[in-house]
Backbone and ligand atoms as CSV (ligand in chain L), in Angstrom:
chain,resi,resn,atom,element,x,y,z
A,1,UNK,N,N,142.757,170.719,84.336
A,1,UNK,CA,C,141.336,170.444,84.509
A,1,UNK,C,C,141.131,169.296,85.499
A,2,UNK,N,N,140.327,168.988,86.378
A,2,UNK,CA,C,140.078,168.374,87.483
A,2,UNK,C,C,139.002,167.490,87.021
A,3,UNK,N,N,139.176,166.150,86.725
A,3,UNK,CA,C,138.494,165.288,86.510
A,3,UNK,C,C,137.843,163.918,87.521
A,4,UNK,N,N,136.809,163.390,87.825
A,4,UNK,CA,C,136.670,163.038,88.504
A,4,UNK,C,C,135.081,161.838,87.866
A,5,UNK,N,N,135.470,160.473,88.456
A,5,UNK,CA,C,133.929,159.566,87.980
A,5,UNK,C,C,133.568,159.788,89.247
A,6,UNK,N,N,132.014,159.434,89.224
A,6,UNK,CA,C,131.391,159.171,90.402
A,6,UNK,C,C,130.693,157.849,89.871
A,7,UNK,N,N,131.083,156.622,90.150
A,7,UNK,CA,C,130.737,155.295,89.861
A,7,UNK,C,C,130.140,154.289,90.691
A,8,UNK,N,N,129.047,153.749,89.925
A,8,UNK,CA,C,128.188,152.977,90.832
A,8,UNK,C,C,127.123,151.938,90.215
A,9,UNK,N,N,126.521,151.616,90.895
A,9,UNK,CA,C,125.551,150.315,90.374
A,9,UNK,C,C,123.951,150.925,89.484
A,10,UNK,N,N,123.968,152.132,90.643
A,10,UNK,CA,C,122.609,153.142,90.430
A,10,UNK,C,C,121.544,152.704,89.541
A,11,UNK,N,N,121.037,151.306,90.523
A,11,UNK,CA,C,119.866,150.186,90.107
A,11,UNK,C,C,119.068,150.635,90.825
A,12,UNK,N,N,118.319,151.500,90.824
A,12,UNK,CA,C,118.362,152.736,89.928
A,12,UNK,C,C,118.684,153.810,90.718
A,13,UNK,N,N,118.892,155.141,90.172
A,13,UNK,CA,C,119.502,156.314,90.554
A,13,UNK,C,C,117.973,156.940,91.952
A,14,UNK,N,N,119.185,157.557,92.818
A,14,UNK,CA,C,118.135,158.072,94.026
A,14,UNK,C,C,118.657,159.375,93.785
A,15,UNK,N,N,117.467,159.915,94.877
A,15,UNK,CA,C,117.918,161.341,95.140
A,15,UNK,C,C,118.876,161.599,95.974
A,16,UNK,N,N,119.426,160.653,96.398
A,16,UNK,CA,C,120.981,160.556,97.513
A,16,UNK,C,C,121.832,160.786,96.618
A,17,UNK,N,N,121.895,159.938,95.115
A,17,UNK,CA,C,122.984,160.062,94.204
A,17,UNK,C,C,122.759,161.154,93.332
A,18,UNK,N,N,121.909,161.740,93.447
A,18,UNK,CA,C,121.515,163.130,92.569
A,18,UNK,C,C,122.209,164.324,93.550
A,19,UNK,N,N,121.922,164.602,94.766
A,19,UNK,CA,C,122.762,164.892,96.008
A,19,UNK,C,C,124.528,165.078,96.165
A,20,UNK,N,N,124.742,163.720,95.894
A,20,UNK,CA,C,126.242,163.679,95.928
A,20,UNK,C,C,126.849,164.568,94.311
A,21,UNK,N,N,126.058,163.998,93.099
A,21,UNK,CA,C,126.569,164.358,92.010
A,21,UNK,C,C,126.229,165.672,92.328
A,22,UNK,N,N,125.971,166.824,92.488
A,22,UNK,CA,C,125.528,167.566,92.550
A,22,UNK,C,C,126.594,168.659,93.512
A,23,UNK,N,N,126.968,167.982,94.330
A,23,UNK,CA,C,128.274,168.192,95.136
A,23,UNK,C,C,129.763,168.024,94.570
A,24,UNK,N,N,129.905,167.080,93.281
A,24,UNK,CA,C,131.120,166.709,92.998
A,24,UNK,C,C,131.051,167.786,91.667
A,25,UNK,N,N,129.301,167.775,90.805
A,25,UNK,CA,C,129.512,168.490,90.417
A,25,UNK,C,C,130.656,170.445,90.374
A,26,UNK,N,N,130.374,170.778,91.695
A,26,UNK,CA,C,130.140,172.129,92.227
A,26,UNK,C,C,131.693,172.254,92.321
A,27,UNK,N,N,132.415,170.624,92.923
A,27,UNK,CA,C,134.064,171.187,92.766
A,27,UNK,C,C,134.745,170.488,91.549
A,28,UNK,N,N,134.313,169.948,90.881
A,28,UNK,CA,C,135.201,169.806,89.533
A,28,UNK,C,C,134.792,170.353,88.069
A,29,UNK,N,N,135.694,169.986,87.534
A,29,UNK,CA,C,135.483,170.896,85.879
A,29,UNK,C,C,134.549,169.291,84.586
A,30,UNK,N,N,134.789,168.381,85.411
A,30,UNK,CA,C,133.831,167.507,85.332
A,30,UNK,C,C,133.898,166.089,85.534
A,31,UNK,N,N,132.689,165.725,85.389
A,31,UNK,CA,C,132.056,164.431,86.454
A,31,UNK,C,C,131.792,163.710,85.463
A,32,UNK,N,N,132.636,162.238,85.288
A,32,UNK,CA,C,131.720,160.999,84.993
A,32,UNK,C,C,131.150,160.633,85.783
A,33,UNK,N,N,129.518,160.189,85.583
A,33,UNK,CA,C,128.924,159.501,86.077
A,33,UNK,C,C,128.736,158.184,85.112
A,34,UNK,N,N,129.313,157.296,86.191
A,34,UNK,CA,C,129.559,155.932,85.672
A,34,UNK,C,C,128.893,155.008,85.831
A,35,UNK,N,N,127.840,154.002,85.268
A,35,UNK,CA,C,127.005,152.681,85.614
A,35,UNK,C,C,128.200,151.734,85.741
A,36,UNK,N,N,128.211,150.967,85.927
A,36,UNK,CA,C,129.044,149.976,86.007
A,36,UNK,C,C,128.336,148.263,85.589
A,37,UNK,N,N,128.917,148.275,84.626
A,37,UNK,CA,C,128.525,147.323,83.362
A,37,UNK,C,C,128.626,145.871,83.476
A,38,UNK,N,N,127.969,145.307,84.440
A,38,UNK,CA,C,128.591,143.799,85.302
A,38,UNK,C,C,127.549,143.081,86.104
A,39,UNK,N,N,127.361,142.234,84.675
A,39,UNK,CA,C,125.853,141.239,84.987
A,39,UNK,C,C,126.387,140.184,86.410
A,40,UNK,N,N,126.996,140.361,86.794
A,40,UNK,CA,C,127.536,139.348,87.960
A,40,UNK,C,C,126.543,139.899,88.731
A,41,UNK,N,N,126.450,141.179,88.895
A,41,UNK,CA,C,125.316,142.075,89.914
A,41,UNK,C,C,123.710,141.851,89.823
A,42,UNK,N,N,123.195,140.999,89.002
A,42,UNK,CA,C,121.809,141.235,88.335
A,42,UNK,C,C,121.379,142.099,88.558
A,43,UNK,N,N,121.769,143.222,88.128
A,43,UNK,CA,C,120.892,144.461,88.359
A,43,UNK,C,C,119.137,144.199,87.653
A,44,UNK,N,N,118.357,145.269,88.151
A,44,UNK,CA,C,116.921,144.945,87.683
A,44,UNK,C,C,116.884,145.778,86.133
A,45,UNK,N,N,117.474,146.802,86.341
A,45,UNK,CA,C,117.835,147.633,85.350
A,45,UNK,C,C,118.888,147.526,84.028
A,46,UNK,N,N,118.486,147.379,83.109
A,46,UNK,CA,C,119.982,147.189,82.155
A,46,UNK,C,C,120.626,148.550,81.934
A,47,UNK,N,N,121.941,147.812,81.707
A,47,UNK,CA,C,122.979,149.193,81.954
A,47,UNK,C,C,122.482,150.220,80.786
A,48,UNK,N,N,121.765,150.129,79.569
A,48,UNK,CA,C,120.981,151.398,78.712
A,48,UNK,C,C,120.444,151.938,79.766
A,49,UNK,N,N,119.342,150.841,80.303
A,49,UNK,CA,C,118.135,151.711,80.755
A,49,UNK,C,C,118.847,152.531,81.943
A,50,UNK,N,N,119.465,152.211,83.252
A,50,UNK,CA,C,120.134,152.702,83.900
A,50,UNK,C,C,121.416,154.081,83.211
A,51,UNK,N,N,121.729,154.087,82.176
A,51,UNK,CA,C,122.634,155.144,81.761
A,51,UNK,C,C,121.545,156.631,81.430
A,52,UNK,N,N,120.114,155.724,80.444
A,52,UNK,CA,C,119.464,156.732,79.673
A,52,UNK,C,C,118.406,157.394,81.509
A,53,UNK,N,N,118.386,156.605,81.896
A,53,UNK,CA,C,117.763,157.251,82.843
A,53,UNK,C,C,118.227,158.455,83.693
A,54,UNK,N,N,119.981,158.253,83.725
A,54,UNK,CA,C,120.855,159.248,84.476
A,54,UNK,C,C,120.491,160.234,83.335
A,55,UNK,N,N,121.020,159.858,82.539
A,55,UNK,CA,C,120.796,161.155,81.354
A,55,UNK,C,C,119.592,162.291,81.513
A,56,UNK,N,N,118.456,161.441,82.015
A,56,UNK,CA,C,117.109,162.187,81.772
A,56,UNK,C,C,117.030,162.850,83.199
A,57,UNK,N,N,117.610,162.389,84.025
A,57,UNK,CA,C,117.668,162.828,85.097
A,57,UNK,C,C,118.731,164.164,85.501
A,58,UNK,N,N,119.382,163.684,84.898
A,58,UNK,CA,C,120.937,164.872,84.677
A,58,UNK,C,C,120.363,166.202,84.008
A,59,UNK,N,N,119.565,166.212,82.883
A,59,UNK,CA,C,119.458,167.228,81.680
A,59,UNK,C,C,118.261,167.564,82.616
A,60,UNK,N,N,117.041,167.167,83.385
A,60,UNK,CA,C,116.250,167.933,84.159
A,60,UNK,C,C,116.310,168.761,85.385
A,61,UNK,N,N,117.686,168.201,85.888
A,61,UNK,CA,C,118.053,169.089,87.191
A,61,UNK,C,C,119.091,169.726,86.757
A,62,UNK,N,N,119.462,170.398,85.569
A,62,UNK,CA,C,120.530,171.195,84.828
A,62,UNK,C,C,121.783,171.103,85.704
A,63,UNK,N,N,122.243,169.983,86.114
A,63,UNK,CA,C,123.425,169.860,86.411
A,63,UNK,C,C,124.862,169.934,85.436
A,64,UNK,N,N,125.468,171.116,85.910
A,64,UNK,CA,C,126.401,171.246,84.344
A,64,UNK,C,C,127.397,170.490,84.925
A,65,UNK,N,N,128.718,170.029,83.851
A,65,UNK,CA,C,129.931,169.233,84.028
A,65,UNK,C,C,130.084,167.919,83.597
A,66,UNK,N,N,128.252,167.465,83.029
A,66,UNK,CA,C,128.094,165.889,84.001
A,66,UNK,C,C,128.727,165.391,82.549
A,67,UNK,N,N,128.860,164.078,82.598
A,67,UNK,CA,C,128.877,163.230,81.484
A,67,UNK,C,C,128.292,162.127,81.774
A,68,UNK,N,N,127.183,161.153,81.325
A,68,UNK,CA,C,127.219,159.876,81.339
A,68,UNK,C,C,126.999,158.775,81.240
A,69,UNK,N,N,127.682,157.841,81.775
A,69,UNK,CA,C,128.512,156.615,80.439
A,69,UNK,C,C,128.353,155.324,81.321
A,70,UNK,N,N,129.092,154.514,81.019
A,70,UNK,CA,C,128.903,152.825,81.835
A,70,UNK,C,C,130.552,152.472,81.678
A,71,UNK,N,N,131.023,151.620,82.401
A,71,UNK,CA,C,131.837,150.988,82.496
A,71,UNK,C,C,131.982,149.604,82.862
A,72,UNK,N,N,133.071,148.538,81.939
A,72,UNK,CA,C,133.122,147.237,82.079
A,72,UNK,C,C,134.999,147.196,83.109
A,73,UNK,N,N,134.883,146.312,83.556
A,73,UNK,CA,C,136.314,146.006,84.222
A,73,UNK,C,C,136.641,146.612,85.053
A,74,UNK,N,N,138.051,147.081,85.431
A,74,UNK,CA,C,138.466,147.838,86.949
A,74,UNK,C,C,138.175,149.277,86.424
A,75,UNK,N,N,137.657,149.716,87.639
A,75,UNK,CA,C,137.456,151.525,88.233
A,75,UNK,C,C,138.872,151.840,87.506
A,76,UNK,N,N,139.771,151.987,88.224
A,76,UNK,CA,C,140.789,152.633,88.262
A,76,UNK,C,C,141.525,152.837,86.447
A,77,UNK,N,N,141.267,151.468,85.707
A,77,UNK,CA,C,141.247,151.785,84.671
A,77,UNK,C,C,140.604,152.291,83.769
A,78,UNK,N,N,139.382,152.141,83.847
A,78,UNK,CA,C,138.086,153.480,83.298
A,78,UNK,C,C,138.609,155.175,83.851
A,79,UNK,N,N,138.815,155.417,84.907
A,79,UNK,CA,C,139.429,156.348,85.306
A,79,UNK,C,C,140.824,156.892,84.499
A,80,UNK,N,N,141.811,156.059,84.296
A,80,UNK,CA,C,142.622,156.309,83.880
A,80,UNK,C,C,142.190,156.943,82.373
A,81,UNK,N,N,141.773,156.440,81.809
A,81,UNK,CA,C,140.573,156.101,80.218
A,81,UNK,C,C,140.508,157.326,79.824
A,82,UNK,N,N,139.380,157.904,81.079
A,82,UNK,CA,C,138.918,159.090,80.668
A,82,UNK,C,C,139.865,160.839,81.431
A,83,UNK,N,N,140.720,160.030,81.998
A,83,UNK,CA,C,141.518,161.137,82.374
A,83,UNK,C,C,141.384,161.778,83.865
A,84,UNK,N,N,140.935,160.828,84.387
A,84,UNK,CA,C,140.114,161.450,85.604
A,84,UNK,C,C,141.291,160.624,87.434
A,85,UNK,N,N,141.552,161.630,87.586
A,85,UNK,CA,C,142.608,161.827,89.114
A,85,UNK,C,C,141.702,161.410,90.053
A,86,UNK,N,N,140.294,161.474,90.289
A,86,UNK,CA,C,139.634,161.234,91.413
A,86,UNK,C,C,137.995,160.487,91.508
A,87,UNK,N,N,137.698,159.416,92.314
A,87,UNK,CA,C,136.847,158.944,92.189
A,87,UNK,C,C,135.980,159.658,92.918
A,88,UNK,N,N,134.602,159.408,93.208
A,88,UNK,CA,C,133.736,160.054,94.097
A,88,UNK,C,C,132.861,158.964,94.432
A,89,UNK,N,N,132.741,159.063,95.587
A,89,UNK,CA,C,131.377,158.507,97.001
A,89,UNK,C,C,131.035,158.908,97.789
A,90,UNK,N,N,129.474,158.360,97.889
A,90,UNK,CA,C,128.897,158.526,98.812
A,90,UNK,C,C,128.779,158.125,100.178
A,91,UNK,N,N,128.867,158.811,101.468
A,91,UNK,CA,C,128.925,158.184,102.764
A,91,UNK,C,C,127.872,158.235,103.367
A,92,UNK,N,N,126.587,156.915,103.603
A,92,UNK,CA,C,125.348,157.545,104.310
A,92,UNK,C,C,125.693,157.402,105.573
A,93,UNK,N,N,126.139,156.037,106.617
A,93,UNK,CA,C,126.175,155.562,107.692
A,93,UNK,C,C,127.247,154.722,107.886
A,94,UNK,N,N,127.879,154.692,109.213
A,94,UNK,CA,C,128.631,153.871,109.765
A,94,UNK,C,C,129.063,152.181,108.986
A,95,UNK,N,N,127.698,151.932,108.696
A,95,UNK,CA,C,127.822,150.906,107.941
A,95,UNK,C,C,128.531,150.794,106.358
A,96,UNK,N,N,128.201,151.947,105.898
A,96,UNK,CA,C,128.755,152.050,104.243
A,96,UNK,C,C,130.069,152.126,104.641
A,97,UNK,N,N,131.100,152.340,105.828
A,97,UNK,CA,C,132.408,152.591,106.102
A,97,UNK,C,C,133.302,151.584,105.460
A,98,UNK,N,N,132.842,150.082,106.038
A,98,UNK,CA,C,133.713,149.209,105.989
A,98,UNK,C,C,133.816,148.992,104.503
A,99,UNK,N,N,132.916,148.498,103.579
A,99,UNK,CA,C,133.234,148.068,102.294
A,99,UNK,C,C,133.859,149.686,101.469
A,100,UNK,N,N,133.339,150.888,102.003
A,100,UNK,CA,C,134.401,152.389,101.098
A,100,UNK,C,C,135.528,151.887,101.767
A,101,UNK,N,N,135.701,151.150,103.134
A,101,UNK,CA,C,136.997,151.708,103.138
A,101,UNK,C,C,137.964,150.119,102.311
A,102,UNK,N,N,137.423,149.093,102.409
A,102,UNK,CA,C,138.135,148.148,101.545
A,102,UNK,C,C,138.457,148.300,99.837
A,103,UNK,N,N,137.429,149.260,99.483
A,103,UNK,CA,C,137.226,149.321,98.054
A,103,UNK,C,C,138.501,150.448,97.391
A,104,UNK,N,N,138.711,151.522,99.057
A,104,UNK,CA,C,139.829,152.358,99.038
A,104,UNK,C,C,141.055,152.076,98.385
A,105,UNK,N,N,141.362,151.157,99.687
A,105,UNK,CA,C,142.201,150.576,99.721
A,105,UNK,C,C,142.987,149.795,98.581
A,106,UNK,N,N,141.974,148.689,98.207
A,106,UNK,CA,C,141.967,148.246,97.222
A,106,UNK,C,C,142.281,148.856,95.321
A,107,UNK,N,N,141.701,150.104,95.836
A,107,UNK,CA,C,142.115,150.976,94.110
A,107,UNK,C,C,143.018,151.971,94.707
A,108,UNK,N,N,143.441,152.112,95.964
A,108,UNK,CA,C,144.854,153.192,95.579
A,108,UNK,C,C,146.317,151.674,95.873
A,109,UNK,N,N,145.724,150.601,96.118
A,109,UNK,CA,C,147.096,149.867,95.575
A,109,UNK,C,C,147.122,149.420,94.117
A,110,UNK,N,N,146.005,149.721,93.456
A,110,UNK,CA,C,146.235,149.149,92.376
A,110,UNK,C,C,146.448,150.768,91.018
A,111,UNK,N,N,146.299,151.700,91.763
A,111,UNK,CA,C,146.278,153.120,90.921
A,111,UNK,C,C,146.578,154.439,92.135
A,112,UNK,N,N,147.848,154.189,92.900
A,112,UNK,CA,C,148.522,155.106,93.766
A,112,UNK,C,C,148.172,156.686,92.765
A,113,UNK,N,N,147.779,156.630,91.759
A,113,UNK,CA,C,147.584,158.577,91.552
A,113,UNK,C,C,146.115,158.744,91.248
A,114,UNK,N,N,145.458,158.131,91.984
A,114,UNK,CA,C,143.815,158.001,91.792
A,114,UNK,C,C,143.870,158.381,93.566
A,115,UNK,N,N,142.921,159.656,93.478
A,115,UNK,CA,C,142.322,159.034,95.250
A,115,UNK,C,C,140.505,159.434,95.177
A,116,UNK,N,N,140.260,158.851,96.627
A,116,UNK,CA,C,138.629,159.183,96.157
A,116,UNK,C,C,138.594,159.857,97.395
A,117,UNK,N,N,137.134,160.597,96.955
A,117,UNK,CA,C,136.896,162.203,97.978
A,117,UNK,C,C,135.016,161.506,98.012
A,118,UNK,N,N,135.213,161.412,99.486
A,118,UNK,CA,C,133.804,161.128,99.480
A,118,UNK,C,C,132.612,162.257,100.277
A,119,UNK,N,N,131.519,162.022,99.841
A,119,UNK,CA,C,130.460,163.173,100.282
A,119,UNK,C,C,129.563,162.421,101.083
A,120,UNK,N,N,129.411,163.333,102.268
A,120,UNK,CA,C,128.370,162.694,103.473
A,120,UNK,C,C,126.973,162.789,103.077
A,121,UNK,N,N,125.934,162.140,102.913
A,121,UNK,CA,C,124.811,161.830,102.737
A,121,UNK,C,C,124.054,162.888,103.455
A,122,UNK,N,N,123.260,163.799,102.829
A,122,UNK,CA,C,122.188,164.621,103.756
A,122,UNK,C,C,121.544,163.862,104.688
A,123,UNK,N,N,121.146,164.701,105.932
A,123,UNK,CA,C,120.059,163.218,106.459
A,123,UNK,C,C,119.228,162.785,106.288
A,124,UNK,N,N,118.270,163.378,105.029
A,124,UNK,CA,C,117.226,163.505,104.350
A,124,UNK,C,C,117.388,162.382,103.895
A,125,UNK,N,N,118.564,162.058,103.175
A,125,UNK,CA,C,119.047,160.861,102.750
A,125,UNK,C,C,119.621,159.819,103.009
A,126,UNK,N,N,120.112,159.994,104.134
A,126,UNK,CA,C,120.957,158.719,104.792
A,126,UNK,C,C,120.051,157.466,104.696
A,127,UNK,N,N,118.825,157.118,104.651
A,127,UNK,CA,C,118.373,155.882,105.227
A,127,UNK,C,C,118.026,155.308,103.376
A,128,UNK,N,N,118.419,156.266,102.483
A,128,UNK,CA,C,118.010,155.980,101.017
A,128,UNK,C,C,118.579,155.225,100.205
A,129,UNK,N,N,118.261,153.882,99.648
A,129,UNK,CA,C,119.332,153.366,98.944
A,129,UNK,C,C,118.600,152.562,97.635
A,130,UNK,N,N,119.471,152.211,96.468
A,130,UNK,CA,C,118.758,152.129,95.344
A,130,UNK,C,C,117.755,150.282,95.690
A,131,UNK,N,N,118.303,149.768,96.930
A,131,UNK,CA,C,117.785,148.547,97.138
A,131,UNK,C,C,116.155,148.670,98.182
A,132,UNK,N,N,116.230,149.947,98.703
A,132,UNK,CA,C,114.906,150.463,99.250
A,132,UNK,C,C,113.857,150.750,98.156
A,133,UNK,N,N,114.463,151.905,97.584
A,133,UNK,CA,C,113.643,152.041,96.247
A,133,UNK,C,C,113.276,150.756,95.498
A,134,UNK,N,N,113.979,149.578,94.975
A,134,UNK,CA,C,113.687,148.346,94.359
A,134,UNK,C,C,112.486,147.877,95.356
A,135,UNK,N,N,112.568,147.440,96.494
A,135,UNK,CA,C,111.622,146.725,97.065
A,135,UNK,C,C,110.098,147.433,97.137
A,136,UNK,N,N,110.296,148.785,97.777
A,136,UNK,CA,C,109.039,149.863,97.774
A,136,UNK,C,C,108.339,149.804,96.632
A,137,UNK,N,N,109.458,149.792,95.690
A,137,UNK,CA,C,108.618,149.983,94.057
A,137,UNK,C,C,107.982,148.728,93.557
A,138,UNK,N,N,108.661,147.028,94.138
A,138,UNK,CA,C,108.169,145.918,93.587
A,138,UNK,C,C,106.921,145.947,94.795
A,139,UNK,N,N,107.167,146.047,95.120
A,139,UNK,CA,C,105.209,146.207,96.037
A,139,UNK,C,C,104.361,147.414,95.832
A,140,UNK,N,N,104.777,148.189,94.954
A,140,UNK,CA,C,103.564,149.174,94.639
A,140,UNK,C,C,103.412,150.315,95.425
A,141,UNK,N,N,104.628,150.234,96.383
A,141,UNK,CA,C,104.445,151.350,97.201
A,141,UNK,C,C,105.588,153.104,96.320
A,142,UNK,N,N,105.090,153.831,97.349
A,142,UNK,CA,C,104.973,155.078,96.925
A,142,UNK,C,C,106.838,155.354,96.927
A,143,UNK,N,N,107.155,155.907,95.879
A,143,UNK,CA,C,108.715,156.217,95.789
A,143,UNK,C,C,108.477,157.763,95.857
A,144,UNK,N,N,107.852,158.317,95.501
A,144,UNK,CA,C,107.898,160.205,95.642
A,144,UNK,C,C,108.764,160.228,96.384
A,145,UNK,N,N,109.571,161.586,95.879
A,145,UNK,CA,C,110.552,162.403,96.650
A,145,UNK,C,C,111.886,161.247,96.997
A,146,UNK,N,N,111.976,159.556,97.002
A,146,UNK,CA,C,112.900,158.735,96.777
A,146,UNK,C,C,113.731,158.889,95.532
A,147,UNK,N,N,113.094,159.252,94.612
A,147,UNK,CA,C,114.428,159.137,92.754
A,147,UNK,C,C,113.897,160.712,92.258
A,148,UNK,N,N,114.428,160.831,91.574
A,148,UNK,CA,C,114.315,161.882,90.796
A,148,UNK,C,C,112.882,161.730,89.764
A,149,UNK,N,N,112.070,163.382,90.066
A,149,UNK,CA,C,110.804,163.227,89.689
A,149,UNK,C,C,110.799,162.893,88.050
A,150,UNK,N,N,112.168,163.648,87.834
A,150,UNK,CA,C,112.018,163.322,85.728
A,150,UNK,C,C,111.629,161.696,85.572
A,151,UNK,N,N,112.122,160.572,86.781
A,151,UNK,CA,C,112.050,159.267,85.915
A,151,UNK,C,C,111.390,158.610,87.117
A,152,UNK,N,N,110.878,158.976,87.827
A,152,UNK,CA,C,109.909,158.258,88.582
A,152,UNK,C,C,108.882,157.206,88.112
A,153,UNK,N,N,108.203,157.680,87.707
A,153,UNK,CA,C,107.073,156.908,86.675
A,153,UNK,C,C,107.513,155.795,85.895
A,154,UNK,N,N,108.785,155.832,85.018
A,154,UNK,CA,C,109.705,155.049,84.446
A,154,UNK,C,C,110.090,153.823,85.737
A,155,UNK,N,N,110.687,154.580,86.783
A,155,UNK,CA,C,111.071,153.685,87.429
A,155,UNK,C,C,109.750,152.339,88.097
A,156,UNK,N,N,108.672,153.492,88.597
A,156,UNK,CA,C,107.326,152.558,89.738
A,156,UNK,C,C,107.427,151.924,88.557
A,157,UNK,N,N,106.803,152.016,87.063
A,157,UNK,CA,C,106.144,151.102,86.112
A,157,UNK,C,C,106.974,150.007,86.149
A,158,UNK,N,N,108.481,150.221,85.943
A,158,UNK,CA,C,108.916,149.235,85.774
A,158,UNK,C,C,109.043,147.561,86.846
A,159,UNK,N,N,109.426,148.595,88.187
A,159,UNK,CA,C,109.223,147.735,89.024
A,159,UNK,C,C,108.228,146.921,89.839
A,160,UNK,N,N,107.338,147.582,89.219
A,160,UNK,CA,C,105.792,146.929,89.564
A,160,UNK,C,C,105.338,146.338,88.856
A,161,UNK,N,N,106.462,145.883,87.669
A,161,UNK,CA,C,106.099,144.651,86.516
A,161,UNK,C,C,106.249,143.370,87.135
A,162,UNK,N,N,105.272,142.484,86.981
A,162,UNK,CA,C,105.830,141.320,88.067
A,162,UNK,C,C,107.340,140.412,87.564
L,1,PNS,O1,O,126.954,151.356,93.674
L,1,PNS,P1,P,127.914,150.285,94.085
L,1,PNS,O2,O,127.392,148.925,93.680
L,1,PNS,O3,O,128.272,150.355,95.542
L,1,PNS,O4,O,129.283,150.541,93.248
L,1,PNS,C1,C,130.359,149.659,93.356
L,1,PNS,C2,C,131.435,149.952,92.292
L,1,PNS,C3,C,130.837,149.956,90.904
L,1,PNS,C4,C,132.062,151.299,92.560
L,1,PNS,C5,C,132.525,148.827,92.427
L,1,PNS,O5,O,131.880,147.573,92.399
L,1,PNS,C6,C,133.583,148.863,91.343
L,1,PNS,O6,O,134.368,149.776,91.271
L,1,PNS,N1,N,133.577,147.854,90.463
L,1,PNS,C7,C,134.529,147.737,89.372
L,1,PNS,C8,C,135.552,146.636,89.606
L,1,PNS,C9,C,136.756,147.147,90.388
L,1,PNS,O7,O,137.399,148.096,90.027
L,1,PNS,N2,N,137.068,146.459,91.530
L,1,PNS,C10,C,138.222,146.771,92.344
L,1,PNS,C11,C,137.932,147.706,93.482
L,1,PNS,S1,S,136.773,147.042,94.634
């Protein structure tokens, strides 16, 4: 069975990362989708609200395979955890290169039977990121068609809390 996380901050989840899962979905037998559990980040989102939101988002676009969960400490050992040979990312632009490719690097010296398979960003999506959505949404502006419609509303309300 072909196991695989797709792990990330997803403060909060876009339709870029609905996109990719959706792709990793299609070649494995299944997908963690992983929050990653690490107040060092201040995320705006707590890792519940960020997990239950994938959830609601997952079960409305009937994506089968998915699982998902949060993780504390190294990738590679959550990976190991749940049984899973391969990580997954997203590639929007030139720019996302340098830190995928340090982060590469970095988890196949520390877990040589882990590799990660990354997915190119539609172009629909390339310019989309969960830190666009944060700002658009703390000014009141319009996120449509930015996150997934199941938690939209969830998301503007929240971020338009001062
Ligand atoms: O969505 P993000 O913030 O780009 O995701 C980054 C993430 C969660 C994949 C990365 O920060 C991570 O794997 N953190 C866990 C700690 C770890 O394993 N570090 C070593 C490799 S950089």
């Amino acid at each position: 069975m072909k196991i695989c996380v797709y792990p990330g901050s997803f403060d909060p989840l876009t339709q870029g990362h609905v996109d990719v899962l959706r792709h990793a979905a299609e070649l494995f037998d299944k997908v963690y989708i992983s929050v990653l559990n690490n107040g060092a980040k201040h995320p705006v989102f707590t890792t519940e609200e960020r997990v239950e939101m994938i959830r609601i988002a997952v079960a409305a676009e009937k994506i089968p395979n998915v699982r998902v969960d949060s993780f504390n400490g190294l990738l590679v050992d959550y990976a190991h955890c749940v049984g899973a040979g391969y990580l997954i990312r997203g590639l929007r632009a030139i720019t996302d290169f340098e830190y995928e490719f340090q982060m590469d690097a970095l988890n196949r010296r520390l877990a040589s039977d882990i590799q990660t398979v990354y997915f190119m960003a539609s172009p629909e999506h390339s310019f989309l990121s969960s830190s666009a959505v944060r700002e658009i949404g703390s000014f009141g502006g319009d996120i449509n068609g930015l996150v997934p419609e199941s938690i939209k509303n969830t998301i503007a309300e929240r971020l338009a809390k001062p």
